[in-house]
PyMOL CGO cylinders between C-alpha atoms (Angstrom):
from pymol import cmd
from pymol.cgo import CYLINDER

trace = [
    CYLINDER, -3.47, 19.24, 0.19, -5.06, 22.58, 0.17, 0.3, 1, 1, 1, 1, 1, 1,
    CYLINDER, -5.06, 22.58, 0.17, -2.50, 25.70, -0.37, 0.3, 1, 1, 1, 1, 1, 1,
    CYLINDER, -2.50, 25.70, -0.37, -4.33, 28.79, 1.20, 0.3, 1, 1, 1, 1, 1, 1,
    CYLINDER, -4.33, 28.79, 1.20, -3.17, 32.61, -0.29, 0.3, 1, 1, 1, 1, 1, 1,
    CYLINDER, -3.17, 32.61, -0.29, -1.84, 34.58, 3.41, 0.3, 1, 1, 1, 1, 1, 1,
    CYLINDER, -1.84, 34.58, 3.41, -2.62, 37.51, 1.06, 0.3, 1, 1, 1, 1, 1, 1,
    CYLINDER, -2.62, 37.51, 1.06, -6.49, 36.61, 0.67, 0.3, 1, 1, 1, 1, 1, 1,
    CYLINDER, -6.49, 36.61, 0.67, -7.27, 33.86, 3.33, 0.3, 1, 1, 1, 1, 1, 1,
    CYLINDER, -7.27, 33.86, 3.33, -10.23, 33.35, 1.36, 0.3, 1, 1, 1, 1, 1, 1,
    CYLINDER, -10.23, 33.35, 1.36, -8.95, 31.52, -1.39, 0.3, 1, 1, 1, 1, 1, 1,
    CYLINDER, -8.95, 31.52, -1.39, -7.73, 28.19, -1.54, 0.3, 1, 1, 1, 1, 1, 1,
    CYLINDER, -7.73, 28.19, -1.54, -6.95, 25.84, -3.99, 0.3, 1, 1, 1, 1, 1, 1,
    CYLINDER, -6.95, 25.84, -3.99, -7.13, 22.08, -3.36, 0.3, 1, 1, 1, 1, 1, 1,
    CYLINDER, -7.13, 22.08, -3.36, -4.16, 19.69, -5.17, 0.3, 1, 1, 1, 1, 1, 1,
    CYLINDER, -4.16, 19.69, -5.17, -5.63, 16.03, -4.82, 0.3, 1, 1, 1, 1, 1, 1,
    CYLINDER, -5.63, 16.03, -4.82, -2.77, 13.13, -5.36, 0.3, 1, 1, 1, 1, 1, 1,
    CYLINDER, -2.77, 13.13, -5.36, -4.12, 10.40, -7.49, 0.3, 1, 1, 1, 1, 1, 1,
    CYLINDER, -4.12, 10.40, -7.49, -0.92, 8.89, -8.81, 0.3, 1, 1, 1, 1, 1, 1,
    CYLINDER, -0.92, 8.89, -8.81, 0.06, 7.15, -5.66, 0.3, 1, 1, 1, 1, 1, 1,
    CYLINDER, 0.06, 7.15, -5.66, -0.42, 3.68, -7.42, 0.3, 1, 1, 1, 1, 1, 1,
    CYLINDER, -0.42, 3.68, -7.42, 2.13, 3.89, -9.93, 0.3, 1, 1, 1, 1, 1, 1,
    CYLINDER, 2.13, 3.89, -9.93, 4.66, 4.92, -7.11, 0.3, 1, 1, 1, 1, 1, 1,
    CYLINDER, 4.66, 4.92, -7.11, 3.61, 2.05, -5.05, 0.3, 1, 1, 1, 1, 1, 1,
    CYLINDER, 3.61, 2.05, -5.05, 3.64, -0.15, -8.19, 0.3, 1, 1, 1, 1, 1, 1,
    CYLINDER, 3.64, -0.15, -8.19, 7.47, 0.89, -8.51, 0.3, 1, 1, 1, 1, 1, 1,
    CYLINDER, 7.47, 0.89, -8.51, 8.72, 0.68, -4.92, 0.3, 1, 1, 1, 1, 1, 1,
    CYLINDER, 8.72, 0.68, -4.92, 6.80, -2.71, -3.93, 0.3, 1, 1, 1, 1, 1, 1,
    CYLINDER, 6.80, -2.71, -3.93, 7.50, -5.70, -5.19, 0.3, 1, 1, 1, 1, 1, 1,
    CYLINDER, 7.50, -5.70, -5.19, 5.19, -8.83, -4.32, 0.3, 1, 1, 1, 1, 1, 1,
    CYLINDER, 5.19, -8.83, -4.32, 5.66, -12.72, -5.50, 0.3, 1, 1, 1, 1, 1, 1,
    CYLINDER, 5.66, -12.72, -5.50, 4.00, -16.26, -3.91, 0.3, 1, 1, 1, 1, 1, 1,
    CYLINDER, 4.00, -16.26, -3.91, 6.17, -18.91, -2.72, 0.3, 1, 1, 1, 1, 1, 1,
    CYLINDER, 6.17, -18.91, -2.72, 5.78, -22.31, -2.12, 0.3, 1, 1, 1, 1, 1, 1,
    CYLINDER, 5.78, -22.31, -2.12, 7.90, -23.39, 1.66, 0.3, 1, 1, 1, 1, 1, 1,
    CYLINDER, 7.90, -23.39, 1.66, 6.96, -26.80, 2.59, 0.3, 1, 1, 1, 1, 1, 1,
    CYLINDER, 6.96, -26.80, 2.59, 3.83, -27.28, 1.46, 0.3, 1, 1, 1, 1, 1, 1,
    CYLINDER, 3.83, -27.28, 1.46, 2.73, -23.52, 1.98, 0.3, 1, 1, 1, 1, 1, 1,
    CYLINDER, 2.73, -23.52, 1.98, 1.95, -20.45, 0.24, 0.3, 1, 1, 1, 1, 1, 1,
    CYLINDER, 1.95, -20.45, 0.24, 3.40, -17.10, 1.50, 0.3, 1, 1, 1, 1, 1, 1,
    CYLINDER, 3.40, -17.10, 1.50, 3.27, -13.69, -0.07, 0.3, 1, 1, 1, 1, 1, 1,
    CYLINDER, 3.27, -13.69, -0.07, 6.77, -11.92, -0.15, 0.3, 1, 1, 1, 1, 1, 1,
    CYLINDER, 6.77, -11.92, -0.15, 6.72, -8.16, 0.09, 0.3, 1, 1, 1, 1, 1, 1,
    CYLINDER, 6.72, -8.16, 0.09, 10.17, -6.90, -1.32, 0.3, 1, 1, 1, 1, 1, 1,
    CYLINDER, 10.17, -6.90, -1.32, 10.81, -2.71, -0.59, 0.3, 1, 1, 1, 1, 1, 1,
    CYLINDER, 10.81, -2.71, -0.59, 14.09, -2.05, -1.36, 0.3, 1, 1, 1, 1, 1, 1,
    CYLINDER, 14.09, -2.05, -1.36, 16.70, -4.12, 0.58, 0.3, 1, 1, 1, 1, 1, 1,
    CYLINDER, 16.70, -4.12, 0.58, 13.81, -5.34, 3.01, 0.3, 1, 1, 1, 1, 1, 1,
    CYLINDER, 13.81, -5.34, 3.01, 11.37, -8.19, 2.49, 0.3, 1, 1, 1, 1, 1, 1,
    CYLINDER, 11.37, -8.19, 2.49, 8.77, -9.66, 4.16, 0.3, 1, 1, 1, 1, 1, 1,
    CYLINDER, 8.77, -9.66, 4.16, 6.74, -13.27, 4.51, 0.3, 1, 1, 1, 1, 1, 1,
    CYLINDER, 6.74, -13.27, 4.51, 3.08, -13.28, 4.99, 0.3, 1, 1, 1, 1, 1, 1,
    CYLINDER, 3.08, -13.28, 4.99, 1.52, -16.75, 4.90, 0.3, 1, 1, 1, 1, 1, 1,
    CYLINDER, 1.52, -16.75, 4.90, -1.51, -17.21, 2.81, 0.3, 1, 1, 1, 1, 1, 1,
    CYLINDER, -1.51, -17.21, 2.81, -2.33, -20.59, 3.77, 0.3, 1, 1, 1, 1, 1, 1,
    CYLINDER, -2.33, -20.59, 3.77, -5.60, -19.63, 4.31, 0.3, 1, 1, 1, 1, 1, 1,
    CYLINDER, -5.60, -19.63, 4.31, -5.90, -18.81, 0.74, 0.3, 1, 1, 1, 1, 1, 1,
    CYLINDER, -5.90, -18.81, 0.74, -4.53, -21.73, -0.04, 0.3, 1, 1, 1, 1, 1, 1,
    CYLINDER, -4.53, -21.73, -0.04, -7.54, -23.92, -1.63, 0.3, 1, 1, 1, 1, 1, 1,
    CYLINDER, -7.54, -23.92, -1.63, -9.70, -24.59, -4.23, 0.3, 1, 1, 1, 1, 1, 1,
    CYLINDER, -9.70, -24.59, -4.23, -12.49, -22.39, -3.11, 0.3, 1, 1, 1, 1, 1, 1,
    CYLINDER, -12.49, -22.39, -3.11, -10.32, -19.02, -3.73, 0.3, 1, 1, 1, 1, 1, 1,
    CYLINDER, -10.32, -19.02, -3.73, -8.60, -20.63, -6.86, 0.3, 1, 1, 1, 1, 1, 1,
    CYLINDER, -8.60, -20.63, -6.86, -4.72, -18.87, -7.87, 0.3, 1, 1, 1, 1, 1, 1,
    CYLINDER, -4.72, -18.87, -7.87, -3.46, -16.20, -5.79, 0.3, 1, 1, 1, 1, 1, 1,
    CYLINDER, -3.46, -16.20, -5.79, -2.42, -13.13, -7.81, 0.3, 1, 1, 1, 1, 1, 1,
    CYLINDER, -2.42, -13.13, -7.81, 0.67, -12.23, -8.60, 0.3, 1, 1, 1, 1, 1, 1,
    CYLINDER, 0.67, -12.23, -8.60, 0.49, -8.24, -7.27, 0.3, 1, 1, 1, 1, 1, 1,
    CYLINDER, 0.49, -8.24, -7.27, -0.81, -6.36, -4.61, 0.3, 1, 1, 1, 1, 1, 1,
    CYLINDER, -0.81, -6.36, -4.61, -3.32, -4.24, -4.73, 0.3, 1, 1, 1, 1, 1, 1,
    CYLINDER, -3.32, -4.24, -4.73, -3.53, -0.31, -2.99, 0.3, 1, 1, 1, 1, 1, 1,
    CYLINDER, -3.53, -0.31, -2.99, -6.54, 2.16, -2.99, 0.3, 1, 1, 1, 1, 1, 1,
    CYLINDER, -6.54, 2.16, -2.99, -9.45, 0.40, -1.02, 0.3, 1, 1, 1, 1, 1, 1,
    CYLINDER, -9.45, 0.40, -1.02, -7.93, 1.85, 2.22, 0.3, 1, 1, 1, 1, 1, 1,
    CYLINDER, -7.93, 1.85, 2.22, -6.07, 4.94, 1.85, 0.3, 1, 1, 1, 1, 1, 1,
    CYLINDER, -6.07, 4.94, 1.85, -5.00, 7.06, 4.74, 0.3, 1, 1, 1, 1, 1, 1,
    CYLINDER, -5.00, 7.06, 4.74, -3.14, 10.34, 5.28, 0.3, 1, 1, 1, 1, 1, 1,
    CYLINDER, -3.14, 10.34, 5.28, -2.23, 12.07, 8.92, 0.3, 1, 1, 1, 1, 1, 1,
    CYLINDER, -2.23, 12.07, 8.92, 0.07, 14.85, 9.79, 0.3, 1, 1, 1, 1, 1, 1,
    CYLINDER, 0.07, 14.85, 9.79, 2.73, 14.00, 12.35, 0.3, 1, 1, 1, 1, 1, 1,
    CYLINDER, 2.73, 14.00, 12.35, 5.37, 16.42, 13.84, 0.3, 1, 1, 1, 1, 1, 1,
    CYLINDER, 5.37, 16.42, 13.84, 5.09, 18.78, 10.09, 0.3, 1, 1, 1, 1, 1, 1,
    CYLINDER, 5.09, 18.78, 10.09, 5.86, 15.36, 8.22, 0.3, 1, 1, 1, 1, 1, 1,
    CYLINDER, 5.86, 15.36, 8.22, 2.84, 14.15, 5.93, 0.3, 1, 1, 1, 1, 1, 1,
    CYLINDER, 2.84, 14.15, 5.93, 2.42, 10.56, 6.58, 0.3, 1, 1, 1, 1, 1, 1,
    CYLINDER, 2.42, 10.56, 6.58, 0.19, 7.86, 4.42, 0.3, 1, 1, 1, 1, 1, 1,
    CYLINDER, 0.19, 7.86, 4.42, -1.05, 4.50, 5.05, 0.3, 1, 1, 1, 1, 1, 1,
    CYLINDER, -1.05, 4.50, 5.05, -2.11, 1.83, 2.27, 0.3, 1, 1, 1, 1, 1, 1,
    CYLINDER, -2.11, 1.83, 2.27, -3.28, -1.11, 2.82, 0.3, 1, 1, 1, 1, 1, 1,
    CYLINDER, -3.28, -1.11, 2.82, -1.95, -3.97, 0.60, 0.3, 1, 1, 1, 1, 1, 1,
    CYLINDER, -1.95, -3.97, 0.60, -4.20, -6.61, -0.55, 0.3, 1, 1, 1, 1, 1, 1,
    CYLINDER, -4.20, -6.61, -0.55, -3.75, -9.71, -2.75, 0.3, 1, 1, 1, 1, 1, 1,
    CYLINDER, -3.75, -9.71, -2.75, -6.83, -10.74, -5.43, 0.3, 1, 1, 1, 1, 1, 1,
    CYLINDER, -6.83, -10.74, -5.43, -7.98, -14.15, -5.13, 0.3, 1, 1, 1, 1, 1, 1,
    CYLINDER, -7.98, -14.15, -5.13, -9.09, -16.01, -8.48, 0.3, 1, 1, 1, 1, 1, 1,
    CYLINDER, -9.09, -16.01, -8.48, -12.37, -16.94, -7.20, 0.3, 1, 1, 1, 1, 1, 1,
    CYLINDER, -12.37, -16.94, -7.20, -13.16, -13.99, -4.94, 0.3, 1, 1, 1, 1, 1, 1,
    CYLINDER, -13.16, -13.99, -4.94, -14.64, -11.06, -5.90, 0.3, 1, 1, 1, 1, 1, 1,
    CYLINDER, -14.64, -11.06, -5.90, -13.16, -9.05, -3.04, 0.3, 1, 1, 1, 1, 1, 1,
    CYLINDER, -13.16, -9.05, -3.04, -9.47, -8.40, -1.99, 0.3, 1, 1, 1, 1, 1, 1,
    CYLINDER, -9.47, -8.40, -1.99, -7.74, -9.62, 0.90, 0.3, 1, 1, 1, 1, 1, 1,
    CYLINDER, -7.74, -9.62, 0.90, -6.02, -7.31, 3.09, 0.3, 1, 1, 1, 1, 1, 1,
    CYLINDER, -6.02, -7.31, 3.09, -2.68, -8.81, 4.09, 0.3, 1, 1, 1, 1, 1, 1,
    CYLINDER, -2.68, -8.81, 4.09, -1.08, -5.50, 5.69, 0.3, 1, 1, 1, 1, 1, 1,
    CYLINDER, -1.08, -5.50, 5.69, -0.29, -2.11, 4.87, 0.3, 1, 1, 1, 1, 1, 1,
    CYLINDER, -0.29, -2.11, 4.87, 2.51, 0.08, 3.24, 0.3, 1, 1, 1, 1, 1, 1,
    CYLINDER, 2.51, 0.08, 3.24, 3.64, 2.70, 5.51, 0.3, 1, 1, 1, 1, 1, 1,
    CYLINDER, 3.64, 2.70, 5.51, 5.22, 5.97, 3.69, 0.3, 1, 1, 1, 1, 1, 1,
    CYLINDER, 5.22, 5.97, 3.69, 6.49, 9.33, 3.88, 0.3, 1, 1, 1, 1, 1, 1,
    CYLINDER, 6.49, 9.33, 3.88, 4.34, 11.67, 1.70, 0.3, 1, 1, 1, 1, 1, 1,
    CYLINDER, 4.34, 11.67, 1.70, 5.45, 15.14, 0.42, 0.3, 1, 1, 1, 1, 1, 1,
    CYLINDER, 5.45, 15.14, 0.42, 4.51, 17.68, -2.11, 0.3, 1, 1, 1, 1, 1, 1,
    CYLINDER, 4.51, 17.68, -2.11, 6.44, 20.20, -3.97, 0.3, 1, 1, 1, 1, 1, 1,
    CYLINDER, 6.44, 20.20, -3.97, 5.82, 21.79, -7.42, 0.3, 1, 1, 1, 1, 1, 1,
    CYLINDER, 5.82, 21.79, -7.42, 2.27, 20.88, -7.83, 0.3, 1, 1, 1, 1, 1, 1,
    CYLINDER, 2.27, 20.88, -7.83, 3.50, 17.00, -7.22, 0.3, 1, 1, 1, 1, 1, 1,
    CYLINDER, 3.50, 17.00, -7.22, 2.91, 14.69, -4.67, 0.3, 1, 1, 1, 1, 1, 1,
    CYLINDER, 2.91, 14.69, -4.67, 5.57, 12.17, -3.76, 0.3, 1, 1, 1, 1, 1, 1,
    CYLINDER, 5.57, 12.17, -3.76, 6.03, 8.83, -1.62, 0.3, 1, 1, 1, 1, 1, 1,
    CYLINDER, 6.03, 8.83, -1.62, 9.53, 7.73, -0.13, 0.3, 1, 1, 1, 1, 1, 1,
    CYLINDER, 9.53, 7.73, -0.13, 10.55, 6.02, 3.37, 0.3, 1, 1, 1, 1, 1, 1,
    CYLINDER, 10.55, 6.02, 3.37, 8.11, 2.47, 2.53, 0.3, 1, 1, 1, 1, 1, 1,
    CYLINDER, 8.11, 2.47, 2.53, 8.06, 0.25, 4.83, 0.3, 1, 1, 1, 1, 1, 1,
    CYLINDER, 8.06, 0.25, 4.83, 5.86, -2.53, 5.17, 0.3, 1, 1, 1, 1, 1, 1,
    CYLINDER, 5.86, -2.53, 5.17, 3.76, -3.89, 8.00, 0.3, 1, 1, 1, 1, 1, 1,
    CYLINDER, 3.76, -3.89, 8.00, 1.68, -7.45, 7.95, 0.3, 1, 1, 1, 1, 1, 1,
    CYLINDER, 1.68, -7.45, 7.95, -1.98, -7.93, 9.48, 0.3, 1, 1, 1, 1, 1, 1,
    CYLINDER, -1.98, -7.93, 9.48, -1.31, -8.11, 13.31, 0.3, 1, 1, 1, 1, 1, 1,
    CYLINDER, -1.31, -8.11, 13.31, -3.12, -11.82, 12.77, 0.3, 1, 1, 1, 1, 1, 1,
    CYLINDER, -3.12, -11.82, 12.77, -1.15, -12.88, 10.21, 0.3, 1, 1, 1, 1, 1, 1,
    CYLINDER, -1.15, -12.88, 10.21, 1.30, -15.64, 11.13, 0.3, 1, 1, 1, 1, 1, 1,
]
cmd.load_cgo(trace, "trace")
């Protein structure tokens, strides 16, 4: 976010919002479940949950599945009718992998006010592949 002075157009001053993790860590909640034989994620925002099936992941070769989601390797933010909108996509660590599988991505409403940034409106949207 960069706040620019109508007084001296020159000057700026640039706010960057790092603690988008911890407010993700709060408003998402993410377990494994076993349904007949198969593994799915479920993605719990508020009243809504989801089911993502990670039967793919479901083998020796990638060991456990962990046991929360992981935000930050794909961030995005856009402006959209003078609402600040960001995009993260949710991945899930696999014991034996080195690299994090995308599942989907949290949608959110971002604002800022005081100096802080802050996320509301989650919702949550699974790979378009995903079964």
């Amino acid at each position: 976010m960069i706040n620019i002075d109508p007084a001296d157009p020159e000057y700026f001053q640039d706010h960057v919002f790092k603690n988008y993790n911890a407010q993700l860590d709060e408003a998402v909640q993410f377990k494994t479940i076993q349904q007949n034989d198969v593994l799915f994620g479920q993605i719990s925002i508020d009243s809504t949950s989801a089911s993502v099936s990670l039967k793919d992941y479901q083998s020796p070769e990638f060991g456990k599945v962990g046991d929360h989601l992981v935000f930050g390797n794909i961030v995005r933010f856009e402006h959209e009718n003078k609402q600040l909108k960001a995009q993260f996509g949710a991945e899930i660590i696999l014991e034996k992998s080195a690299i994090p599988q995308s599942i989907g991505h949290i949608d959110a409403h971002a604002s800022y006010k005081d100096g802080k940034f802050a996320l509301s409106h989650f919702a949550f949207q699974k790979n378009p592949e995903a079964p």
